[in-house]
C-alpha angles and dihedrals in degrees: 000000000000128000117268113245109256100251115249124244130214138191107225100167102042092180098056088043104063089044090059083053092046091055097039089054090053116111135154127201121195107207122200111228094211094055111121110234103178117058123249123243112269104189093235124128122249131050113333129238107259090199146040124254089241092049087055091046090049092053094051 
């Protein structure tokens, strides 16, 4: 058996398709001023934590 060609796929409408891309590219993120982006000390030894927990979170 050989392996089917992958179908080809062509734009006909260009206009409608950059406004689908334009929509699909929108996103709007709400930040809260008061959220703490550095870690606070802990007390612990060893190397300290440079950012929050919800720092981290917000990046992933």
């Amino acid at each position: 058996m050989s392996k089917p060609k992958p179908a080809r796929y062509r734009t006909t409408n260009w206009s409608a398709y950059n406004a689908a891309l334009r929509k699909r590219g929108s996103l709007l993120i709400w930040l809260d001023k008061e959220m703490a982006w550095y870690a606070p000390h802990e007390g612990r030894p060893g190397r300290p934590p440079v950012f929050s927990n919800a720092a981290i979170q917000f990046c992933l």
